[in-house]
MDTraj code that builds the backbone (N, CA, C; nanometers):
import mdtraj as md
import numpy as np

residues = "UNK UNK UNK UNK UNK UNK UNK UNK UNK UNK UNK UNK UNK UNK UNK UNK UNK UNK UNK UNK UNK UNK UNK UNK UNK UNK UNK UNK UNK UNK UNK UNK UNK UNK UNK UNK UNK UNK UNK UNK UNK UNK UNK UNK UNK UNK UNK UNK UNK UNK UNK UNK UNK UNK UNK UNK UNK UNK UNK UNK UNK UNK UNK UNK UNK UNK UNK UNK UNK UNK UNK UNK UNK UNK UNK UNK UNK UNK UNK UNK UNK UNK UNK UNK UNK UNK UNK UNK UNK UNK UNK UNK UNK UNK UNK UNK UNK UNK UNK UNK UNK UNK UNK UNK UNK UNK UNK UNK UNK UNK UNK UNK UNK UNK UNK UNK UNK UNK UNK UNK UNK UNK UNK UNK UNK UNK UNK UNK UNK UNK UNK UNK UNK UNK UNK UNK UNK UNK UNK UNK UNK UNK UNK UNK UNK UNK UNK UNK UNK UNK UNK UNK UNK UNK UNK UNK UNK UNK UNK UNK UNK UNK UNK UNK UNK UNK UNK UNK UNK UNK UNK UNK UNK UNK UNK UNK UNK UNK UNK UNK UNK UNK UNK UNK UNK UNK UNK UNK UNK UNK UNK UNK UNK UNK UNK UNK UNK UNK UNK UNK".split()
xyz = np.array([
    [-1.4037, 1.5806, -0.9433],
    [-1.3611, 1.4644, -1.0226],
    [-1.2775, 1.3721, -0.9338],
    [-1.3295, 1.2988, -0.9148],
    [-1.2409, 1.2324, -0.8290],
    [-1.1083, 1.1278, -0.9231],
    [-1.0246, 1.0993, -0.8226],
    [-0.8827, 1.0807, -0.9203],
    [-0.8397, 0.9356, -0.8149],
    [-0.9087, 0.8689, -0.7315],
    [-0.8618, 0.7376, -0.6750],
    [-0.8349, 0.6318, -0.8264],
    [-0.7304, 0.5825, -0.7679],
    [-0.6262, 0.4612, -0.8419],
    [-0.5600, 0.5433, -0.9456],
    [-0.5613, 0.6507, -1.0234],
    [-0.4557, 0.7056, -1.0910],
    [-0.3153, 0.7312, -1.0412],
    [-0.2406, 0.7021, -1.1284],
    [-0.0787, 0.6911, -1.1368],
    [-0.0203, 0.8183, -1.1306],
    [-0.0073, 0.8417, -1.0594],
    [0.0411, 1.0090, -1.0369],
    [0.2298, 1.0042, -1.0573],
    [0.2538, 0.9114, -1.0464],
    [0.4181, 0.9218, -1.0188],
    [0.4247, 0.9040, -1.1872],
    [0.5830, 0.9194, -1.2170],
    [0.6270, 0.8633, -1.3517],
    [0.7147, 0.7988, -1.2654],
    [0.6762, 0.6343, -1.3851],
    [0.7186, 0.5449, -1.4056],
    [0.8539, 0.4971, -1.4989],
    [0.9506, 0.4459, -1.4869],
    [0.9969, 0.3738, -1.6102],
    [1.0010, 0.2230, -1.5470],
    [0.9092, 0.1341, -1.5977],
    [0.8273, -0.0115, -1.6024],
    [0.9186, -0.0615, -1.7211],
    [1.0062, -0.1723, -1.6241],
    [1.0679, -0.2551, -1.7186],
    [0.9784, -0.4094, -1.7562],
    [0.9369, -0.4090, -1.8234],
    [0.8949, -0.5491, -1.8340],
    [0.9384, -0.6964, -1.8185],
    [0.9247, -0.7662, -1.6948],
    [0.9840, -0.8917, -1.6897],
    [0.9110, -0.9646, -1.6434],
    [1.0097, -1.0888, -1.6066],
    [0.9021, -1.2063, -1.5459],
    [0.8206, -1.1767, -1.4686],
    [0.7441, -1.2762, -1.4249],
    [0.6825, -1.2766, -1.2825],
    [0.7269, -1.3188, -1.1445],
    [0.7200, -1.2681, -1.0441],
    [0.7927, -1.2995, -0.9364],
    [0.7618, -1.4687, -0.8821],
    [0.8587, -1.5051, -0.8703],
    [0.8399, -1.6971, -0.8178],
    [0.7429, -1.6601, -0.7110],
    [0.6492, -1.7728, -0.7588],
    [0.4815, -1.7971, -0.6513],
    [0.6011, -1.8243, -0.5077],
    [0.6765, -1.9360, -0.5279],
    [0.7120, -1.9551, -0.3568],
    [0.7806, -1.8557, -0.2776],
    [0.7928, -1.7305, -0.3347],
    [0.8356, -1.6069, -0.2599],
    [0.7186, -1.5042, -0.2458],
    [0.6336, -1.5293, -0.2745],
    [0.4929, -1.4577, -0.2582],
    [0.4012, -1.4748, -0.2345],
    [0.4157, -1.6230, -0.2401],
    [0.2880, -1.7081, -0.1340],
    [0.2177, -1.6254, -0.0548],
    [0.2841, -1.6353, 0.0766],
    [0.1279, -1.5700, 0.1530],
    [0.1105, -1.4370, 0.1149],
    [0.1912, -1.3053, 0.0267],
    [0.1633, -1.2325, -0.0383],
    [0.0165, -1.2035, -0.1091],
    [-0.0086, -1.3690, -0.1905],
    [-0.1128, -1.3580, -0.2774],
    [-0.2311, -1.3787, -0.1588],
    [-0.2067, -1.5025, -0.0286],
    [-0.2955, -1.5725, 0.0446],
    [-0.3626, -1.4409, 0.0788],
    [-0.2962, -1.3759, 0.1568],
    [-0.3224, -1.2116, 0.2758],
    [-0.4470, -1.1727, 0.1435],
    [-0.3529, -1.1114, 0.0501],
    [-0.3866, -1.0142, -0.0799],
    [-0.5880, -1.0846, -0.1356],
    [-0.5552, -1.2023, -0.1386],
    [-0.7189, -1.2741, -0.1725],
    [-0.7937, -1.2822, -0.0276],
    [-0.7640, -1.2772, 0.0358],
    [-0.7999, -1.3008, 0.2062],
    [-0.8802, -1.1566, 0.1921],
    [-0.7984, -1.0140, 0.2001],
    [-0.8451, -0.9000, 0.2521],
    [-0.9278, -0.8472, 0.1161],
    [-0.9401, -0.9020, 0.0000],
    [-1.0125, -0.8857, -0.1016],
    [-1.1380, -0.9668, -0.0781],
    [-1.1508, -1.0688, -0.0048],
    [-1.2943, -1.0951, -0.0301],
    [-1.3718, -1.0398, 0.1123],
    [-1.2967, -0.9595, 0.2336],
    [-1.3453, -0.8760, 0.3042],
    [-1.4026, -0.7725, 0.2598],
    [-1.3650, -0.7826, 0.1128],
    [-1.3784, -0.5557, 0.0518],
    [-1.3394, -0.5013, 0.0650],
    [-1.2051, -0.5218, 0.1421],
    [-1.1247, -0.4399, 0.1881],
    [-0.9943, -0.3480, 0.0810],
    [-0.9586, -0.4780, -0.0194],
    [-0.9872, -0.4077, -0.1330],
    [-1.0506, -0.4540, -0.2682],
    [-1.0454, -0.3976, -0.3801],
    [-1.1753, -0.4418, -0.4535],
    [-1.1770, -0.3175, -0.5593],
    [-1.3195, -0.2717, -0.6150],
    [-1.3432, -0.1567, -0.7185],
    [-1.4528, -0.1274, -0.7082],
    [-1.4327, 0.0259, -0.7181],
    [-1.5226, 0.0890, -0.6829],
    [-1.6405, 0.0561, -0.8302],
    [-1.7810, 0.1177, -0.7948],
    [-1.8892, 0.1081, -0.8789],
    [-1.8282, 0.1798, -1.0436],
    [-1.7656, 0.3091, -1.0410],
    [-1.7086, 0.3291, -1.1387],
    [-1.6094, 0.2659, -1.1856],
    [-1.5706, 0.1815, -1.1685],
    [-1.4416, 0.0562, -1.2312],
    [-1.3351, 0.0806, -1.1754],
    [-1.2851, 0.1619, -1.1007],
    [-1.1798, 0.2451, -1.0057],
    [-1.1010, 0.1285, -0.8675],
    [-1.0133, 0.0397, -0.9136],
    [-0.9536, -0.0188, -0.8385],
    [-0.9434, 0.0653, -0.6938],
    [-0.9203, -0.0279, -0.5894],
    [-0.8574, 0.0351, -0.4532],
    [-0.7968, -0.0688, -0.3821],
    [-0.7077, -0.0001, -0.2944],
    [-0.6092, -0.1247, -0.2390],
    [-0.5003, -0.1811, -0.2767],
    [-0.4120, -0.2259, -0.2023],
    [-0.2690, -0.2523, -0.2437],
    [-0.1883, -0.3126, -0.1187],
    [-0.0953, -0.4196, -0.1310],
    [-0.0306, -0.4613, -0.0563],
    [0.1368, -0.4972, -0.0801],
    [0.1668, -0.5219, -0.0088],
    [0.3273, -0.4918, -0.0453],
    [0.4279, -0.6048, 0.0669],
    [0.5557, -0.6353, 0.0247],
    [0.6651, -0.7155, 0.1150],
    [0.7580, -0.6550, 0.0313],
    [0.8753, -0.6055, 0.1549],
    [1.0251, -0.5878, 0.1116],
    [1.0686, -0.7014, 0.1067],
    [1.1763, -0.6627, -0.0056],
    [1.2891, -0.7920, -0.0240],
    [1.3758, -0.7830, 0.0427],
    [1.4184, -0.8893, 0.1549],
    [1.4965, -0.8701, 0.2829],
    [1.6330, -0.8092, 0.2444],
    [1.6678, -0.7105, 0.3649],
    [1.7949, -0.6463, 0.3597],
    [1.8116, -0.5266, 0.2177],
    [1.6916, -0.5100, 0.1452],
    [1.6721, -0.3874, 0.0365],
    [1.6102, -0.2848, 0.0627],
    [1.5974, -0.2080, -0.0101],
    [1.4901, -0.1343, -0.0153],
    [1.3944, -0.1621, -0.1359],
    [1.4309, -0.2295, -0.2079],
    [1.3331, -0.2953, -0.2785],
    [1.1985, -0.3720, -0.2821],
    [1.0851, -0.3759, -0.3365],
    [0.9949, -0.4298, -0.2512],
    [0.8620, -0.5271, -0.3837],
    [0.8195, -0.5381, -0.3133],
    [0.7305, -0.6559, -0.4057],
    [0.5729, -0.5830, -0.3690],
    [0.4794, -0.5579, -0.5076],
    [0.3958, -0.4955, -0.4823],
    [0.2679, -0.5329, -0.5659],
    [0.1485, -0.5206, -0.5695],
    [0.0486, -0.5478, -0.6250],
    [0.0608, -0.4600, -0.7314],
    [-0.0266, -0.4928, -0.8299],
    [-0.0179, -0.3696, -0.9805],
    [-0.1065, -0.3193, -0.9426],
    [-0.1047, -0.1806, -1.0186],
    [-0.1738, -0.0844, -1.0937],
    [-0.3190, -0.1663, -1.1318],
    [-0.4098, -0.1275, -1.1047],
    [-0.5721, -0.1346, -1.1378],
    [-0.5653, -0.3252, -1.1170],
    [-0.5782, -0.3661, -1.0219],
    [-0.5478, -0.4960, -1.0089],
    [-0.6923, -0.5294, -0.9049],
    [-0.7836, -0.4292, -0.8223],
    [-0.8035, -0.4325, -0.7319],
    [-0.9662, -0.5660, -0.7736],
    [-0.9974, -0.5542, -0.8945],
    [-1.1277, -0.5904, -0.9111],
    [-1.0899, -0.7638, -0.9595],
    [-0.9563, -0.8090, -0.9208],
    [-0.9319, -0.9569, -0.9340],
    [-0.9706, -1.0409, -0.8061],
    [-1.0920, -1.1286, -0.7814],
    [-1.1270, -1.1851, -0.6788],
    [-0.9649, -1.2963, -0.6280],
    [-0.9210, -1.3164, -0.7384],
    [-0.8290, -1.4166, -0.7176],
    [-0.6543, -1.3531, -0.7850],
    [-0.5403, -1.2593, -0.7235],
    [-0.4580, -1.2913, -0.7892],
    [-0.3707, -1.3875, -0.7873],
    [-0.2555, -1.3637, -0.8842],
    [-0.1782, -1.4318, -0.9056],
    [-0.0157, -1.3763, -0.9257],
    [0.1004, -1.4473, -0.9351],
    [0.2027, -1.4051, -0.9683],
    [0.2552, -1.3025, -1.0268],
    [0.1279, -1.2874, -1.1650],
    [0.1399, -1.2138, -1.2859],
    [0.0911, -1.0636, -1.2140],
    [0.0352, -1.0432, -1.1295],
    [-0.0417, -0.9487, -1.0956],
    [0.0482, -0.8774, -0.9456],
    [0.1997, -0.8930, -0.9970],
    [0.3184, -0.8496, -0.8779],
    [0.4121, -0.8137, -0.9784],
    [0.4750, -0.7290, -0.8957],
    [0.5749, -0.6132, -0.9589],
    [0.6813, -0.6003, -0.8353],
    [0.8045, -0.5649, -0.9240],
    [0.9078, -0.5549, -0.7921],
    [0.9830, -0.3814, -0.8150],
    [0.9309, -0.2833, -0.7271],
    [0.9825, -0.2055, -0.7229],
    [1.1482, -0.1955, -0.7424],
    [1.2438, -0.1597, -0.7523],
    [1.3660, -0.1892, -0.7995],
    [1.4362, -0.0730, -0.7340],
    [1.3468, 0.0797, -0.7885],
    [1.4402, 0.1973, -0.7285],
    [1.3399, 0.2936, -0.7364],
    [1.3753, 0.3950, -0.6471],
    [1.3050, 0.4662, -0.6424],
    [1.3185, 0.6613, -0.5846],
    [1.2473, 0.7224, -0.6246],
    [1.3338, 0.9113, -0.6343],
    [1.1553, 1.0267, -0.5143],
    [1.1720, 1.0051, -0.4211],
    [1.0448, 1.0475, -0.3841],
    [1.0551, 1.2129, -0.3850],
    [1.1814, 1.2514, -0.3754],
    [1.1390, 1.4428, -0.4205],
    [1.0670, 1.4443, -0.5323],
    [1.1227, 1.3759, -0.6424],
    [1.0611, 1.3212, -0.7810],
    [0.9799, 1.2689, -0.8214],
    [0.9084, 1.2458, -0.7436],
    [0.7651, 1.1418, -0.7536],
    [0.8022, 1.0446, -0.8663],
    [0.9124, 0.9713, -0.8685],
    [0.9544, 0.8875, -1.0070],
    [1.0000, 0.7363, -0.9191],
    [0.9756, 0.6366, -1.0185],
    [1.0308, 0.5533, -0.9483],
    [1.0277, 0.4362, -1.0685],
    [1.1087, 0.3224, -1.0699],
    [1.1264, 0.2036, -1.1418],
    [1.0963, 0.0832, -1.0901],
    [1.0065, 0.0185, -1.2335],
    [0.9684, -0.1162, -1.1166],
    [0.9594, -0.2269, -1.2572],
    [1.0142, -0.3224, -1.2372],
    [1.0667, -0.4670, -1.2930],
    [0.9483, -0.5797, -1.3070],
    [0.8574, -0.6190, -1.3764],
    [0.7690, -0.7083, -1.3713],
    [0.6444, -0.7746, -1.5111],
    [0.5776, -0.8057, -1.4703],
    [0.4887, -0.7900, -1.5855],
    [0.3178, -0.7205, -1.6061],
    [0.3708, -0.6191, -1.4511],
    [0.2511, -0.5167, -1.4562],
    [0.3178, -0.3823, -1.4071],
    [0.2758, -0.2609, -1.4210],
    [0.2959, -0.1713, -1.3627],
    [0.2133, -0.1655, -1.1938],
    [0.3446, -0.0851, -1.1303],
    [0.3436, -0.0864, -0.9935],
    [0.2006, -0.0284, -0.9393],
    [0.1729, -0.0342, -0.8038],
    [0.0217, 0.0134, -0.7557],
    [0.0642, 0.1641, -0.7760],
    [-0.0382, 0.2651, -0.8006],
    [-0.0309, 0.4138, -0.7295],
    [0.0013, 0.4835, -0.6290],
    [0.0162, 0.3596, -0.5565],
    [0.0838, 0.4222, -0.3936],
    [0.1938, 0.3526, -0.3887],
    [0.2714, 0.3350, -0.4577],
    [0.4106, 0.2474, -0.4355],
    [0.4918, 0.3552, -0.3664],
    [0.5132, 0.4869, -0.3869],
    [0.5600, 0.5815, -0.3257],
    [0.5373, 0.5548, -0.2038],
    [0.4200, 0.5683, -0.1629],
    [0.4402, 0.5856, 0.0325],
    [0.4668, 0.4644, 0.0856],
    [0.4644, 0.3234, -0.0083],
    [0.5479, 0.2283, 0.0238],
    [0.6726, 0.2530, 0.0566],
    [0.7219, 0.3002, -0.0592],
    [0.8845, 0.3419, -0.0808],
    [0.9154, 0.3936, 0.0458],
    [0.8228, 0.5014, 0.1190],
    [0.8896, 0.6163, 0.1794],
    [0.8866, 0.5709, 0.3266],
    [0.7996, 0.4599, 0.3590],
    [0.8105, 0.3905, 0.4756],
    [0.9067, 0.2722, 0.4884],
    [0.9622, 0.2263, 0.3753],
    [1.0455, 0.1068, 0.3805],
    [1.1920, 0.2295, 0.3880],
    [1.1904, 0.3103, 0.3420],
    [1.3428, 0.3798, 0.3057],
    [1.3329, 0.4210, 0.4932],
    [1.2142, 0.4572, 0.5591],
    [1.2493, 0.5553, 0.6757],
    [1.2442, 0.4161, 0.7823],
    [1.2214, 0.3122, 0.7770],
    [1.2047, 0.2289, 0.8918],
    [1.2364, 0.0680, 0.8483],
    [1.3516, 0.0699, 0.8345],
    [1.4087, -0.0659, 0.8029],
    [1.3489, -0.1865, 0.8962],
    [1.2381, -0.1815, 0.9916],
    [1.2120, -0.2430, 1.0533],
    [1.0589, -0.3323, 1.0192],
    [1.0423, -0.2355, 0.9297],
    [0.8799, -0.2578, 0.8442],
    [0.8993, -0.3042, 0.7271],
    [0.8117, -0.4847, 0.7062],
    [0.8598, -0.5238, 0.5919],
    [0.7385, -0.5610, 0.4821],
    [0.6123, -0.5284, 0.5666],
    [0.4862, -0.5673, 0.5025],
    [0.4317, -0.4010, 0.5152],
    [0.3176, -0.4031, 0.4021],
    [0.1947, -0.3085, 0.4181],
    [0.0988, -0.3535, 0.3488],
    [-0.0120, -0.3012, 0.3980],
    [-0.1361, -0.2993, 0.3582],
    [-0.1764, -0.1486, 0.3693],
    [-0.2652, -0.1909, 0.2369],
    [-0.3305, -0.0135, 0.1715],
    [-0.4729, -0.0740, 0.1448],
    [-0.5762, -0.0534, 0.2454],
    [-0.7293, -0.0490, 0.2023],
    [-0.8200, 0.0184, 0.2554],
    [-0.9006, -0.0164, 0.1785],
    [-1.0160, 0.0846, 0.2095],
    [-1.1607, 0.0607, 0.2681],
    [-1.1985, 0.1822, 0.3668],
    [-1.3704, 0.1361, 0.4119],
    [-1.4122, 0.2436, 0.4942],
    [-1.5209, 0.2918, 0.4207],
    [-1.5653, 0.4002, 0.4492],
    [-1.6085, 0.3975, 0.6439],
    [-1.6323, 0.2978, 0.6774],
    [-1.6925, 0.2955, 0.7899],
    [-1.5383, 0.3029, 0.8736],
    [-1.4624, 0.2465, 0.8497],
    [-1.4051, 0.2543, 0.9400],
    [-1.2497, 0.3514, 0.9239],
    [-1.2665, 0.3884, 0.8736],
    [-1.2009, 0.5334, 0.7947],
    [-1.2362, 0.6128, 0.8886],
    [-1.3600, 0.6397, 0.8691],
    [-1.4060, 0.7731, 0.9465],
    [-1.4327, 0.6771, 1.1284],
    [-1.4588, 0.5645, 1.1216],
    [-1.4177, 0.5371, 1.3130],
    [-1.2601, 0.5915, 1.3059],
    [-1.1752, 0.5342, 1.2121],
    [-1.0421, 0.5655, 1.2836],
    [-0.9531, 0.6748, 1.2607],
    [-1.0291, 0.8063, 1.1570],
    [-0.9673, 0.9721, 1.1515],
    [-0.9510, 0.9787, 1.3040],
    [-0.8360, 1.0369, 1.2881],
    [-0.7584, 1.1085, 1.3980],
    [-0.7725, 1.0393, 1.5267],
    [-0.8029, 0.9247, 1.5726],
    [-0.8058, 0.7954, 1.6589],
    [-0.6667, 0.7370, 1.6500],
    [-0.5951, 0.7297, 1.5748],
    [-0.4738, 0.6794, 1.5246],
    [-0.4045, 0.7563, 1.4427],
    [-0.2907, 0.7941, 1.4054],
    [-0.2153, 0.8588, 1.3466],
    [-0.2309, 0.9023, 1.2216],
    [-0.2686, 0.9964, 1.2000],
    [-0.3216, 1.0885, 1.0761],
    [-0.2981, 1.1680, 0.9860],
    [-0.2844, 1.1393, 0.8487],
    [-0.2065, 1.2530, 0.7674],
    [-0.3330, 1.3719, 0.7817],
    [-0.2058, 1.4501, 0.7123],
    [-0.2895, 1.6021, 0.6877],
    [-0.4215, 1.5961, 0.5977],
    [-0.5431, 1.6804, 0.5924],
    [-0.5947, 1.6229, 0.5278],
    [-0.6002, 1.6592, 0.3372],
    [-0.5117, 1.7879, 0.3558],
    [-0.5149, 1.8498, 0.1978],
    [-0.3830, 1.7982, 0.1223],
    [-0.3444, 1.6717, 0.2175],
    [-0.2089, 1.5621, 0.1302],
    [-0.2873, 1.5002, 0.0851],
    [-0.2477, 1.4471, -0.0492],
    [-0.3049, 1.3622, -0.1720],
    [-0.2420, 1.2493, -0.1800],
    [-0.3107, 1.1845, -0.2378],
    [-0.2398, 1.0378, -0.2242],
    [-0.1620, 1.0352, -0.3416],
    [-0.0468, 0.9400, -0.3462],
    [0.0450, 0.9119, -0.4625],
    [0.1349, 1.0159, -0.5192],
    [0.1431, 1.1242, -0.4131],
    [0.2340, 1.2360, -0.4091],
    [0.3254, 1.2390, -0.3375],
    [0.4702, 1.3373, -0.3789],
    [0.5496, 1.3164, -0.2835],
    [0.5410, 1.4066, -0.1101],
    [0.4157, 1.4638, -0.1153],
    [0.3785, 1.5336, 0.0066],
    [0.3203, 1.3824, 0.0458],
    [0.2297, 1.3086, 0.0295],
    [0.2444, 1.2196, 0.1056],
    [0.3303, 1.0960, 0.1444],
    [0.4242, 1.1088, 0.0799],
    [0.5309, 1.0281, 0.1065],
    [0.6216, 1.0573, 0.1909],
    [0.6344, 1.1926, 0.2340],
    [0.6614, 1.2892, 0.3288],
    [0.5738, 1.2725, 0.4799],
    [0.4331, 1.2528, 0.4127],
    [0.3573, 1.2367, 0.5676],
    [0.4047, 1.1241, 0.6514],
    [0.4536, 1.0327, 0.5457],
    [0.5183, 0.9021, 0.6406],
    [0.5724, 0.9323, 0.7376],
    [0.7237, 0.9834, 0.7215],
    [0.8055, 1.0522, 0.7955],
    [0.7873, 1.1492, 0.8975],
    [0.6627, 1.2066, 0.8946],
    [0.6093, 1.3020, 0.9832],
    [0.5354, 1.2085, 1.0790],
    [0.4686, 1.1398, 1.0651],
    [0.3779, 1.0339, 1.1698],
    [0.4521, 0.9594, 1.2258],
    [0.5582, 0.9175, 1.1585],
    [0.6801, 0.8159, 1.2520],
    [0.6983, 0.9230, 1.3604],
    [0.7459, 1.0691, 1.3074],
    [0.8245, 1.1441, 1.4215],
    [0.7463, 1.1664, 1.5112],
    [0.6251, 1.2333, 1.4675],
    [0.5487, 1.2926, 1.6005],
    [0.4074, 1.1945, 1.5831],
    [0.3574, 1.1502, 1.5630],
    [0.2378, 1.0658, 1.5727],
    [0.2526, 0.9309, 1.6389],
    [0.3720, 0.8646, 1.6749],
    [0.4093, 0.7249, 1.7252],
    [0.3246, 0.6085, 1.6241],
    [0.3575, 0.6693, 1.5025],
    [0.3239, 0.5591, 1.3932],
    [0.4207, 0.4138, 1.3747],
    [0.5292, 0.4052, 1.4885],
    [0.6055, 0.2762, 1.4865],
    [0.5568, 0.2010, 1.5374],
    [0.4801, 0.2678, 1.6601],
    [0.4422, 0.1744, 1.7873],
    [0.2957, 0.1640, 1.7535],
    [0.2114, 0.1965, 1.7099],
    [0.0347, 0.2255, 1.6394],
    [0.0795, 0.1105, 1.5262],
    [0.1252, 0.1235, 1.4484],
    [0.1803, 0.0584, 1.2707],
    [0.0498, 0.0587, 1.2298],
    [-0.0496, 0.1663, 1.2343],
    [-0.1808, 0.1791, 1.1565],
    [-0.1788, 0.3279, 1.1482],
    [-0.2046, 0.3973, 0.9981],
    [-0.2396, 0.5327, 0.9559],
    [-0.3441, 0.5459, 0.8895],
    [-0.4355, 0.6385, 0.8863],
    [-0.5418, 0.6863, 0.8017],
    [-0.5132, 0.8258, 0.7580],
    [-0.4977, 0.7796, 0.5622],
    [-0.4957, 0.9229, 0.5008],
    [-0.6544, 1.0169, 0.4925],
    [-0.6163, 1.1346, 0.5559],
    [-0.7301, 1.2255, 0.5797],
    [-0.8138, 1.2726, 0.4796],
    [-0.7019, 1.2844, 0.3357],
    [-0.7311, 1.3525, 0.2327],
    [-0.7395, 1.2561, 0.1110],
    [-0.7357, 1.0850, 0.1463],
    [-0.7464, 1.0066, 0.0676],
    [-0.8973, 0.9161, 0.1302],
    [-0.9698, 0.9700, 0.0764],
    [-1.1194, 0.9235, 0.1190],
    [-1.1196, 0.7454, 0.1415],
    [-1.1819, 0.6992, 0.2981],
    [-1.1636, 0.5602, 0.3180],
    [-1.0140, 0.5121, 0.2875],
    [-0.9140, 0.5590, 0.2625],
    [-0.7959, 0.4981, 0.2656],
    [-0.6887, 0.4736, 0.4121],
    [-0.6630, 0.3503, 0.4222],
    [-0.5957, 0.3581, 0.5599],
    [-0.5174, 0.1956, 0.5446],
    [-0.3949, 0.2632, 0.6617],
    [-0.2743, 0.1426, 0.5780],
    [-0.2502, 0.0745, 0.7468],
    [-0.1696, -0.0515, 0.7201],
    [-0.1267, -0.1227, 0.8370],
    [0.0054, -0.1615, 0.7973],
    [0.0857, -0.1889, 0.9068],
    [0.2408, -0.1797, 0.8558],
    [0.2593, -0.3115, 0.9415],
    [0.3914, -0.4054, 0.9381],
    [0.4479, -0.4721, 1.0285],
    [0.5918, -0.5045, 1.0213],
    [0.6579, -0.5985, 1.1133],
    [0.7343, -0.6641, 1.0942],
    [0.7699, -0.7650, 0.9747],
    [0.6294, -0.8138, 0.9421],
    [0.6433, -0.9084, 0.8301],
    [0.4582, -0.8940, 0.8074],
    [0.4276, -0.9707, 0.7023],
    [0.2800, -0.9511, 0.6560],
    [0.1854, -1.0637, 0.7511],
    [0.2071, -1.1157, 0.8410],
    [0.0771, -1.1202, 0.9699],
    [0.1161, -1.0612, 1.0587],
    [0.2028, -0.9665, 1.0884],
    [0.1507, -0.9258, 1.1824],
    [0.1061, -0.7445, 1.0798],
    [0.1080, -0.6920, 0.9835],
    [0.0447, -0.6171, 0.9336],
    [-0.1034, -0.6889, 0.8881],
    [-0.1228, -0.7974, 0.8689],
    [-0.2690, -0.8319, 0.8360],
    [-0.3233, -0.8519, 0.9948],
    [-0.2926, -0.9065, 1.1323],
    [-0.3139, -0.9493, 1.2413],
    [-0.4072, -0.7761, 1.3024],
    [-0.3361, -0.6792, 1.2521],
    [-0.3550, -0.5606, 1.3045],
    [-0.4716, -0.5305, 1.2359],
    [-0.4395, -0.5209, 1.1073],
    [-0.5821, -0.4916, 0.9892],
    [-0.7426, -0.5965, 1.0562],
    [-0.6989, -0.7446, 1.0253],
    [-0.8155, -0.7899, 1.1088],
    [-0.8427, -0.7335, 1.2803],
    [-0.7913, -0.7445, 1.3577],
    [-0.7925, -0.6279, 1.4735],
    [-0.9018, -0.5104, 1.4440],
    [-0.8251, -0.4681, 1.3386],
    [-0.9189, -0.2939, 1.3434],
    [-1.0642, -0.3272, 1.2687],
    [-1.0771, -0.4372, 1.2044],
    [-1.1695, -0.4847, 1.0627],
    [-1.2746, -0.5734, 1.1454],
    [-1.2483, -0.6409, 1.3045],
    [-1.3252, -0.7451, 1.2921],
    [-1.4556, -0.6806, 1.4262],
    [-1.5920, -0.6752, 1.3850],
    [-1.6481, -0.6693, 1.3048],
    [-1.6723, -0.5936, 1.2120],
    [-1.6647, -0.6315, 1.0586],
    [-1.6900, -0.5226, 0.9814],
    [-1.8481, -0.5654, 0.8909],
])
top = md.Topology()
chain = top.add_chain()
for i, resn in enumerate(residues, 1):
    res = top.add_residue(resn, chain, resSeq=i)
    for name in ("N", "CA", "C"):
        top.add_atom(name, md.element.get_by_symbol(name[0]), res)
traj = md.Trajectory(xyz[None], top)
């Protein structure tokens, strides 16, 4: 049975505004950009994939795509959530908006809490180049699951011994076609993604 885009964490989703377009601008630009690559999108069974993310400077707080959002050719404002806080032994976390947070907001969390230096990610998917880049680049385990706190843990393990600071590209082993790009800010995490993507 496969279980891609389910919410594995508990949530408490406060309902609020939407985040101001002029703080998420190229948020949405990147986010519609790497969606009409396929990079992310929905699967044939209706199964969103993909997710992108910006910290809010000097927090750990972060700004994130929703929950089952992936099959919108075009988002928008409404379709962002601001993580607020978050418990990763606990797989629990709180997020402020007018959607619930993506499924992987956790290994967001767990890379913004371990590397204050990383302020963008990207989470997508492609079978082709998934399997070019297993174990080519820094690699979770492959019987870690996605949207768990074992993989929120793998973060922390690839920073230490994998040189996932200096790479800022991972492929989860055990999350079929899933693989993330990290940066300083969101081009140079999209600069890397096109890098690994072009030709796709």
């Amino acid at each position: 049975m496969i279980d891609e885009g389910i919410v594995k964490y508990s949530c408490e989703w406060v309902l609020g505004e939407a985040v101001a377009l002029e703080s998420i601008k190229s948020l949405i630009q990147w986010r519609n950009r790497i969606h009409k690559l396929g990079l992310i999108g929905v699967y044939d069974n209706g199964i969103g994939f993909g997710n992108i993310s910006i910290r809010i400077p000097h927090t750990l707080q972060f700004i994130i795509s929703g929950s089952q959002t992936g099959h919108l050719a075009q988002s928008e404002p409404e379709h962002y959530t601001v993580v607020t806080d978050f418990d990763i032994q606990h797989n629990h976390l709180t997020c402020c908006g007018p959607i619930q947070a993506s499924s992987e907001s956790l290994t967001h969390a767990a890379i913004y809490s371990y590397q204050p230096q990383i302020n963008a990610i990207i989470h997508v998917h492609h079978p082709q180049l998934w399997h070019n880049l297993l174990y080519q680049v820094p690699t979770t385990l492959k019987q870690v699951q996605y949207g768990t706190p074992e993989m929120a843990k793998e973060m922390f393990r690839l920073f230490d011994q994998e040189n996932l600071s200096q790479q800022k590209i991972l492929v989860m082993a055990g999350h079929e076609d899933g693989f993330l790009t990290l940066g300083k800010d969101l081009d140079e995490a999209g600069e890397i993604l096109m890098n690994y993507s072009n030709p796709i």
